[in-house]
N, C-alpha and C positions, 0 to 999 in steps of 0.2 A: 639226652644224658644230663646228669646232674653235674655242675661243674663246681670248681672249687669255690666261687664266687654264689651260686645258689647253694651251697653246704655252708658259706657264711651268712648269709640272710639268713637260709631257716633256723642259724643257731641262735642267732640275734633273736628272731621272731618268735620261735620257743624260751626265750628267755624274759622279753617285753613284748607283745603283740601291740601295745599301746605307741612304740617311739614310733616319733614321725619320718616318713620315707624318706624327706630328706638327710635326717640323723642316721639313718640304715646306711643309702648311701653313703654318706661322706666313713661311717667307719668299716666298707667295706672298699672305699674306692670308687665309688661310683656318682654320676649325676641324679637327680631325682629320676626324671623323667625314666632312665633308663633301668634304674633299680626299679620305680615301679612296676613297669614294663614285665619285669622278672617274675615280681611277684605277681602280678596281673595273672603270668603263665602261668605258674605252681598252682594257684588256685581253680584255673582252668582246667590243669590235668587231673585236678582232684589231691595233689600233694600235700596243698594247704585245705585242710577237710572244714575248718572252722575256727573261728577266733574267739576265744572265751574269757572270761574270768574267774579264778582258782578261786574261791572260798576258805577259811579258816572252820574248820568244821566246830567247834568248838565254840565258835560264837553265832552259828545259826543253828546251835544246838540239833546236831549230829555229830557226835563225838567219841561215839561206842561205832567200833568196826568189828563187822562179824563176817566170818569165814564159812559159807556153808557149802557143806558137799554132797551133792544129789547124786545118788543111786535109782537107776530102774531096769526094771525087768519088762518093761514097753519099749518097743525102737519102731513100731510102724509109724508112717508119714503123717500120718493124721494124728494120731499121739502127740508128736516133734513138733506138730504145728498149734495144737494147744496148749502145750506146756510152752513155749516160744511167745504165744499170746498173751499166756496167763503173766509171765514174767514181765511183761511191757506195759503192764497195769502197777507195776509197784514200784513208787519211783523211788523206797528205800533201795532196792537195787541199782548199783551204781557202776555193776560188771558182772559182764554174765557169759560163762562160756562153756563150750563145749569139750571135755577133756579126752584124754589118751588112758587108759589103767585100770585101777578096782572103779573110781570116780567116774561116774558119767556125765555132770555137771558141777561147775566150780562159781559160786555168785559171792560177791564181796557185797553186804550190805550194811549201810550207814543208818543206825539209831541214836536218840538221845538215853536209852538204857534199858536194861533187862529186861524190865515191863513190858514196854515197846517192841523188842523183841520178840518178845512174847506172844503178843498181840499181831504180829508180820508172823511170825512161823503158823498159828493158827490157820491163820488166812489162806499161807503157801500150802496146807496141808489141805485144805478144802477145797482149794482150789483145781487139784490135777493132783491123780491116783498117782502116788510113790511108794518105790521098796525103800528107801532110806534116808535120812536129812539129818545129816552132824554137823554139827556146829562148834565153831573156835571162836573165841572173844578174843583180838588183838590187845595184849596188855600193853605195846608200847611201838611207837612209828620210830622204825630206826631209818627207813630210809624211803622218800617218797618223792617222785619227780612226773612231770611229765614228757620233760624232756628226753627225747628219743635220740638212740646214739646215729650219729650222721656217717661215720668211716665205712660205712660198711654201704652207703649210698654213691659213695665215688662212681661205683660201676654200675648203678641203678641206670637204666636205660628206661622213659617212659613212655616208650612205643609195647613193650611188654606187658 
C-alpha cells in the first residue's frame, strides 16, 4: 500500500526529482536513509517509472502542438503492430494512444511549424495505410502538468 508518507515523497518527487533525499526527508519527516529506502522501493515496484527533465518547448524549438486523430478501417494484429512500429520512429510524437469512439488513435505531436508539420504528416501517411488523419493546431496551453493526482493512490495496493 501506498501510505500517506509515500503520497508525500512522490508529490515532492513530481514537483523536483532533483532535491536531495535528505531535503525529501526532512520535509516529509523522515531520516535519509529511511526516505531513501522508500524511494528505493517505488522505483522497484515500477511506481517511480523515471526521472526526467521537463523542457521549455519553445526554446528547443518545438513549439507548435498538434492534435491528430487517426481513423482506420484495419484492426487485424499485424496492422496494430505496424502502425505501433511506424509510430515509434517519429520522435515528433510525443503521445500516442489508443481511443474509445468515432477516433481510433489520439497522437499529440510537437513541431517547430506548419512546414514541419507538413513534412511529419507526409511521412505518417506513407508510412501505414489510413482511413483518416485530422488535425488540430493548439492555439494556447492553458493547462500543462505532469504531475499526477495522488488522492486517489491512498488505496493503491501494489501487490495488484
Amino acid at each position: 500500500m501506498l501510505d500517506k508518507m509515500d503520497r508525500n515523497i512522490l508529490a515532492i518527487l513530481q514537483t523536483d526529482c532533483t532535491m536531495p533525499v535528505a531535503e525529501i526527508g526532512r520535509q516529509v519527516g523522515l531520516s535519509t536513509t529511511p526516505c531513501w529506502r522508500r524511494i528505493q522501493k517505488m522505483e522497484d515496484q515500477g511506481i517511480i517509472q523515471r526521472r526526467v527533465a521537463l523542457l521549455d518547448p519553445k526554446m528547443v524549438n518545438a513549439g507548435v502542438t498538434v492534435f491528430v486523430s487517426i481513423s482506420t478501417s484495419q484492426h487485424e494484429q499485424n496492422w496494430l503492430d505496424r502502425f505501433h512500429e511506424a509510430i515509434q520512429k517519429f520522435p515528433e510524437v510525443v503521445e500516442f494512444y489508443r481511443m474509445s469512439g468515432q477516433v481510433d488513435y489520439l497522437l499529440r505531436v510537437v513541431v517547430p511549424d506548419i512546414e514541419h508539420y507538413d513534412i511529419f504528416y507526409k511521412k505518417l501517411i506513407s508510412s501505414i495505410e489510413l482511413s483518416d488523419v485530422s488535425s488540430s493546431f493548439a492555439m494556447e496551453q492553458i493547462k500543462f502538468t505532469t504531475e499526477l493526482p495522488l488522492a486517489y493512490a491512498e488505496k493503491f495496493s501494489t501487490k495488484s
